[in-house]
LUMKE-35177 format. One record per atom (N, C-alpha, C): z negated, y negated, x; residue in one letter. Coordinates in steps of 0.001 Angstrom, whole numbers, padded with zeros to 6 digits, always signed. Atoms other than C-alpha are relative to their C-alpha. Layout:
N
ZYXa;...
***
This chain:
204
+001164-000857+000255x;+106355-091833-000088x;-000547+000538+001318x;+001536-000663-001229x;+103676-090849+002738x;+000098+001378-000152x;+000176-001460-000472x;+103405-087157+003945x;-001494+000657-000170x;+001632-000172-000557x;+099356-087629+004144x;-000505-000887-001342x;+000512+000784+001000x;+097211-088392+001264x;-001595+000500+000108x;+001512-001019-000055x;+093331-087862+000633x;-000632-000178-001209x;+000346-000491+001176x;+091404-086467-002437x;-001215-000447+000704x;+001514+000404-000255x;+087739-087848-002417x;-000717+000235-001052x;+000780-000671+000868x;+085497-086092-004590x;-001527-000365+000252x;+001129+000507+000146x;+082232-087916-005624x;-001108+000676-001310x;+000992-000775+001599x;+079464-086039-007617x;-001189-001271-000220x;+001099+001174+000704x;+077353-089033-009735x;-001326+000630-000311x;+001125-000195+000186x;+074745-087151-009959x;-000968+001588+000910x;+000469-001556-000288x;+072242-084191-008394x;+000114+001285-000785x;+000382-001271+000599x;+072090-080557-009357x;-001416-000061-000574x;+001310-000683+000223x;+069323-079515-011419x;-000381+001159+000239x;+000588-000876-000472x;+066908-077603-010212x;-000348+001500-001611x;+000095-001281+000610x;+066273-073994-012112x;-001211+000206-000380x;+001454-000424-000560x;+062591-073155-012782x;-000551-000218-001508x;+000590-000218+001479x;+060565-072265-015846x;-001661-001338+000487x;+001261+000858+000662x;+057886-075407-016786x;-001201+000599-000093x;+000994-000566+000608x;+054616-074555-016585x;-000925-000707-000980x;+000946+000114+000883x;+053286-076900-018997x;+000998-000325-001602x;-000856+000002+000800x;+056523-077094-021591x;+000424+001508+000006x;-000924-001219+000124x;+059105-074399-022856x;+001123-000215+000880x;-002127+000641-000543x;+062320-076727-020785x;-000201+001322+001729x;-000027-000165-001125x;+063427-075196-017667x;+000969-000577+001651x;-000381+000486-000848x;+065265-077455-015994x;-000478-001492+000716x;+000445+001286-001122x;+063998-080130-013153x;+001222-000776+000784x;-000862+000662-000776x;+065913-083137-011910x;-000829-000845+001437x;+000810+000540-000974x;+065272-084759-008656x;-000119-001504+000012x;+000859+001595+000341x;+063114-088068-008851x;+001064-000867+001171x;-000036+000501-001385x;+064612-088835-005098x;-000833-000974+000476x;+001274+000685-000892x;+061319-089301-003754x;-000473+001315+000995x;+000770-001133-000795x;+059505-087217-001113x;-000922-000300-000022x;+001829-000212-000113x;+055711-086361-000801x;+000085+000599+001528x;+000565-000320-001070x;+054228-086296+002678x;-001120+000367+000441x;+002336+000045-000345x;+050382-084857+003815x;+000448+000660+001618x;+000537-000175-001561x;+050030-085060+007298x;-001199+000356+000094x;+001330-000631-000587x;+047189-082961+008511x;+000315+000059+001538x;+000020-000464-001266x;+046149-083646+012043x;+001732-000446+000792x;-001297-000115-001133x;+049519-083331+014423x;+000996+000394-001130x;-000515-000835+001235x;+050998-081135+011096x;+000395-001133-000965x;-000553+000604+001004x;+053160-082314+008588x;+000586+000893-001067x;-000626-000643+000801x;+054258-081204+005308x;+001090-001079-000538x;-000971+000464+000655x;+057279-082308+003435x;+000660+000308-000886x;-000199-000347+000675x;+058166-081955+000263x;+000986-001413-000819x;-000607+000915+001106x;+061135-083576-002303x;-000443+000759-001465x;+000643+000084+001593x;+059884-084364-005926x;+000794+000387-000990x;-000199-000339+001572x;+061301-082510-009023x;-000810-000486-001016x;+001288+000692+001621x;+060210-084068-012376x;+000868+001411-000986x;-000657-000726+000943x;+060810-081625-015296x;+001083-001338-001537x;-000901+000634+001059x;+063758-082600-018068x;-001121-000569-001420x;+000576-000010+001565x;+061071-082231-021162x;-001115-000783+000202x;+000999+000887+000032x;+058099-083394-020146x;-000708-000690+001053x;+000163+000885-000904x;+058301-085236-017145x;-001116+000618+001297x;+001046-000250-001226x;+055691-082774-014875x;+000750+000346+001302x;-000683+000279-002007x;+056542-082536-010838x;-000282+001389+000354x;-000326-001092-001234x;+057517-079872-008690x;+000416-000163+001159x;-000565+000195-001092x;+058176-079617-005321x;+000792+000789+000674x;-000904-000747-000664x;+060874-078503-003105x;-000172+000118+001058x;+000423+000605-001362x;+059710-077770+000592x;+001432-000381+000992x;-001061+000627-001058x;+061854-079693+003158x;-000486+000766+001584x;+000939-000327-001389x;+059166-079193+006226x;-000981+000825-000515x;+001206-000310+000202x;+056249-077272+006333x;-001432+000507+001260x;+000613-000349-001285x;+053583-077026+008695x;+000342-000568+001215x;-000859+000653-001288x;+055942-079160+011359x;-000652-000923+000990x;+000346+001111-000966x;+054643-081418+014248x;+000723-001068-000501x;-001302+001655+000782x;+055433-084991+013012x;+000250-000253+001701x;-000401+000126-001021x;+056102-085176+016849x;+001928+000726+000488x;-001205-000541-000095x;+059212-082896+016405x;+000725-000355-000542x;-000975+000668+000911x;+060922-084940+013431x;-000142-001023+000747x;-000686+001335-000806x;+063195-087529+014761x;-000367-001232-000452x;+000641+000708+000277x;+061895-090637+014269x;+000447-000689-001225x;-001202+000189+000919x;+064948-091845+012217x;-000363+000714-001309x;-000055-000778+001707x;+064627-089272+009511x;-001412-000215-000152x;+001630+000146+000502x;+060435-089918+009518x;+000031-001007-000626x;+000229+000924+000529x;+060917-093040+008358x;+001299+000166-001719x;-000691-000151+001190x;+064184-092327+006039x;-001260+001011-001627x;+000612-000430+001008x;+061744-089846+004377x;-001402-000645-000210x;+001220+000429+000385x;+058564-092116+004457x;+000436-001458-000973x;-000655+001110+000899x;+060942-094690+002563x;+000761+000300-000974x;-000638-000730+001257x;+062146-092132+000272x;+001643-000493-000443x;-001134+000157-000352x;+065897-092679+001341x;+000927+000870-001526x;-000569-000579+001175x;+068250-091910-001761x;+001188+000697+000410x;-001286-000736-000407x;+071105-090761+000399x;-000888+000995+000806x;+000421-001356-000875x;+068880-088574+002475x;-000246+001143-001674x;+000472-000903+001188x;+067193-086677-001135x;+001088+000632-000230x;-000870-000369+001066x;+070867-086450-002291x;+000598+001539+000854x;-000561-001063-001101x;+071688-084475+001190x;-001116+001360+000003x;+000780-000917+000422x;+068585-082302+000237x;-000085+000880-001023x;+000032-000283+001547x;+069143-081882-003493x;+001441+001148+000221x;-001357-001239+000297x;+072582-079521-002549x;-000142+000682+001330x;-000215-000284-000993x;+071717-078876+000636x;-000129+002271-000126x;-000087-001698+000324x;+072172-074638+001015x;-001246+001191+000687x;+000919-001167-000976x;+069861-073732+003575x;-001346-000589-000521x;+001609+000228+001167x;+066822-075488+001312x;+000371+000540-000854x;-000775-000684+001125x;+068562-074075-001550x;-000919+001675+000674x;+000509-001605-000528x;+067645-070292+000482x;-001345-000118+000563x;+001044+000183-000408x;+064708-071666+002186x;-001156+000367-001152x;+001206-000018+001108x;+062602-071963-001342x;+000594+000893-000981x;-000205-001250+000379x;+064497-069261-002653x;+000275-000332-001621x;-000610+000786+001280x;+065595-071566-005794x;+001694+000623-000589x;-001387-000183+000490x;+068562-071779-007979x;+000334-001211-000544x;-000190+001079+000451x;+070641-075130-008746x;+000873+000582-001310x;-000841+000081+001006x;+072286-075744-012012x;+001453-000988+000744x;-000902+000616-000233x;+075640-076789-010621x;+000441-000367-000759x;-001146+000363+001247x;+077856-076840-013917x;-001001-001411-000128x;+000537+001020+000860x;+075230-079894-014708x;+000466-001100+001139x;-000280+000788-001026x;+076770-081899-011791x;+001386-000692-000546x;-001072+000731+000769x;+079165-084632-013228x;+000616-000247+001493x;-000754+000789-001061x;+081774-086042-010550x;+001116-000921+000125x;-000890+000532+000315x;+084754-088207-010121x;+000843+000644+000775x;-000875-000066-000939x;+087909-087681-007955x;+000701-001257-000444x;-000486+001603-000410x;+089402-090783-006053x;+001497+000843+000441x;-001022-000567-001101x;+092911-089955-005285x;+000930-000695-000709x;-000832+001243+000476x;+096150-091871-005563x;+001440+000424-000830x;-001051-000439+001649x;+098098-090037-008813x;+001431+000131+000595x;-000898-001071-000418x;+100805-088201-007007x;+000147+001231-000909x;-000128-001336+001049x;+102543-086046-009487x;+000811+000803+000531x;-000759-000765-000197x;+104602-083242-009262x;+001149-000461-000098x;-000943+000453+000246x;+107446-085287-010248x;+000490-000994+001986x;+000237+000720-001092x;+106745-087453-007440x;+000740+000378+001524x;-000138-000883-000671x;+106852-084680-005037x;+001646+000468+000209x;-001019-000682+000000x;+109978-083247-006014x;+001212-001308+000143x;-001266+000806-000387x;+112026-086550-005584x;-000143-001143+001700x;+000030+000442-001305x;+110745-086997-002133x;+000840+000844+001050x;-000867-000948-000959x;+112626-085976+001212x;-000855+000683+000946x;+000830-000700-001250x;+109557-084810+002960x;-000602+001523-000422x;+000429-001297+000052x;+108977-081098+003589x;-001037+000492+000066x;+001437-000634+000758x;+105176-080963+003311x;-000661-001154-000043x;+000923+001059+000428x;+102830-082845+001752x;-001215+000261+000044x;+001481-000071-000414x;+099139-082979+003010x;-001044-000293-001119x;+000954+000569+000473x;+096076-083799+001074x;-001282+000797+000735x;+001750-000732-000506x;+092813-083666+002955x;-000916-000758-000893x;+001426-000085+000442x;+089384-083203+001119x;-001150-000755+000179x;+001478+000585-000248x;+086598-085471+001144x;-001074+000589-001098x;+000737-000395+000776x;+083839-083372-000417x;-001594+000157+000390x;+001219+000246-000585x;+080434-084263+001193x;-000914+000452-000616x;+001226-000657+000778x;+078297-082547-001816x;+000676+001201-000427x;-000572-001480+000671x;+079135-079089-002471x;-000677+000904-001347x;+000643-001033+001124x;+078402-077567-005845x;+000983+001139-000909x;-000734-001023+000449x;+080645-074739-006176x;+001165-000547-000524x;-001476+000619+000985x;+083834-076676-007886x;+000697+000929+000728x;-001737-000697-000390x;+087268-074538-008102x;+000535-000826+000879x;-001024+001038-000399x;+089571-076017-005719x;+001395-000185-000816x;-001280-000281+001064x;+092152-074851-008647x;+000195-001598-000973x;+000221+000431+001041x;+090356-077464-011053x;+000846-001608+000905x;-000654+001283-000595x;+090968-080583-008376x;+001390+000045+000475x;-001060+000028-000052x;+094362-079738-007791x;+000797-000292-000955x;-000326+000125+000842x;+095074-079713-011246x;-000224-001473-000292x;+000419+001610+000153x;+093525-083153-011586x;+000422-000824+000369x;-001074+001078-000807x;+095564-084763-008810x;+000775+000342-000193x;-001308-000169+000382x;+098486-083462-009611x;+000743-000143-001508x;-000466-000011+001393x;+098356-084044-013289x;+000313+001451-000797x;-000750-001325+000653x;+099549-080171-014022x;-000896+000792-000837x;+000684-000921+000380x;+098475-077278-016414x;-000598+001194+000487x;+000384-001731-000551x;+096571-073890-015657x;+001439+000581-000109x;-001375-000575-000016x;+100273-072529-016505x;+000894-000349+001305x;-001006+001191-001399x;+102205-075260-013689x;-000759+000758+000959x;-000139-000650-001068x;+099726-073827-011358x;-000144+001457+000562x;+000002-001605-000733x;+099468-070260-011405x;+001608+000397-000233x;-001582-000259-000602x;+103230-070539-011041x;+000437-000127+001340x;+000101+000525-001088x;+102565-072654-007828x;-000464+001293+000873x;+000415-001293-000107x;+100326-069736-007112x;+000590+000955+000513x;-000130-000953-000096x;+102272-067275-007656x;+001359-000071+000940x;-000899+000123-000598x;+105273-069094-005600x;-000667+000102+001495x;+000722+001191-001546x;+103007-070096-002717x;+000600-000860+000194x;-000449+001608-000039x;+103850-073118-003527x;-001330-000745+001012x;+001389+000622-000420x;+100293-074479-002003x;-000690+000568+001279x;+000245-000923-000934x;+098698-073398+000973x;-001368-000677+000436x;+001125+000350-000938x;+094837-074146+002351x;-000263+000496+001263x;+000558-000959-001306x;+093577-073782+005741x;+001133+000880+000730x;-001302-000932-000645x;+097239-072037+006401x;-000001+001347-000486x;-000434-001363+000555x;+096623-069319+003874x;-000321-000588-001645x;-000665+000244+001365x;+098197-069531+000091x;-001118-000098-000620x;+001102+000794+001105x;+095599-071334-002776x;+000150+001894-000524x;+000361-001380+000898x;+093855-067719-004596x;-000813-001060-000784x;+001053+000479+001387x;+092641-068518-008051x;-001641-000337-000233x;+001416+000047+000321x;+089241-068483-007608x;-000994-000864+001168x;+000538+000850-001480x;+088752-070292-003901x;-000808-001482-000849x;+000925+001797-000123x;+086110-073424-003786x;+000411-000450+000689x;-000147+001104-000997x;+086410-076464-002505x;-000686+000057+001484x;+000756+000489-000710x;+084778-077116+000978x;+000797-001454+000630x;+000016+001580-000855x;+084484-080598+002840x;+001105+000291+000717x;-000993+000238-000854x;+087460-081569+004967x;+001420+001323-000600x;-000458-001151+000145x;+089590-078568+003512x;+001883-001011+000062x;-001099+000456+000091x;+093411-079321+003953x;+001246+000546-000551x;-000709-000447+001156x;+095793-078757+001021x;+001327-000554+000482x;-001516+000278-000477x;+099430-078602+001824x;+000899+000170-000892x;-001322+000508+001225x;+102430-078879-000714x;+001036+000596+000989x;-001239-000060-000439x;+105713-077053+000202x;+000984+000367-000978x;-001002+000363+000942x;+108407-078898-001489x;+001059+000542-000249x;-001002-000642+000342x;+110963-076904-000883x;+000232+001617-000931x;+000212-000853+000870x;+109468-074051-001935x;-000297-000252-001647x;+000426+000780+001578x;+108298-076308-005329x;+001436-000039-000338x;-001192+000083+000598x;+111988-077268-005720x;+000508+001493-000631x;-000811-000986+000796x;+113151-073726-005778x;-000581+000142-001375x;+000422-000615+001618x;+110881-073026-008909x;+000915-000863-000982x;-000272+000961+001518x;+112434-075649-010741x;+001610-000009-000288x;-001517-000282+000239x;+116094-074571-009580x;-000158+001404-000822x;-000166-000847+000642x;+115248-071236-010926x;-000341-000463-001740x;-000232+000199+001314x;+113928-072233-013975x;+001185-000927-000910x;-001109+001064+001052x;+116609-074357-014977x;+001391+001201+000370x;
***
């Protein structure tokens, strides 16, 4: 058994956007992943396309506004004049557009997978190595527990881990998993087995 493992967390889909319809009752907008451009002059605007859920009308999200197309890198002028689906997706969660337009995403509506290679607790406890790593691949951030993906790779219950919890069995960043912590990108989740064993000498 390996010391080093990695959790890769893929969200299949964007956040929806928040926002009352002005020509329906729906209020939620998904993103088309397209952008709208009007160059005026030297000036550029930039905007990604919301369609509404109900009846399909458009909103926009500003990216740029007012900008010198001389100051966007040439690279991203063209990603957004080719309406790039990995750039939109880096827009659609991004935090500081998120505060920029003063919006609100529907996170809970964000489906995802986790890639990771089914390491159980059992696993753990009949290995000889004294900590066990898992680093984070989480490149879209929409608020997820880091409680919920632990539970997921490890197979265990809400019960299994607020025992872990309450052993410091777990440790992020070099300070003990709290119930309520999020995920971020690269975050590095540590396992200490010996401390896991004792729980299981006490309980028995």
């Amino acid at each position: 058994m390996r010391n080093e493992y990695t959790w890769e967390i893929k969200a299949t889909n964007t956040p929806l956007l928040i926002k009352k319809c002005s020509h329906c009752n729906n209020d939620r907008f998904y993103c088309s992943e397209k952008f709208r451009l009007n160059a005026q002059k030297k000036n550029v605007d930039v905007w990604l396309i919301y369609r509404c859920q109900k009846c399909d009308s458009t909103t926009n999200m500003t990216i740029f506004h007012r900008v010198k197309t001389s100051s966007i890198n040439k690279k991203l002028y063209e990603q957004l004049s080719e309406n790039e689906s990995e750039l939109a997706w880096k827009y659609a969660f991004s935090y500081e557009i998120k505060q920029k337009n003063n919006i609100e995403f529907d996170f809970k509506s964000v489906d995802y997978k986790i890639c990771h290679d089914g390491i159980t607790l059992e696993d753990i406890l009949n290995s000889n190595i004294e900590i066990i790593t898992f680093n984070i691949k989480y490149p879209f951030d929409f608020n997820l527990k880091l409680s919920s993906v632990i539970r997921t790779c490890l197979g265990i219950s809400s019960k299994q881990l607020e025992r872990l919890i309450e052993w410091e069995v777990i440790s992020i960043q070099e300070q003990f998993l709290q119930r309520k912590r999020k995920v971020k990108n690269e975050n590095v989740v540590k396992v200490d087995v010996g401390k896991l064993k004792n729980i299981i000498e006490q309980k028995n």
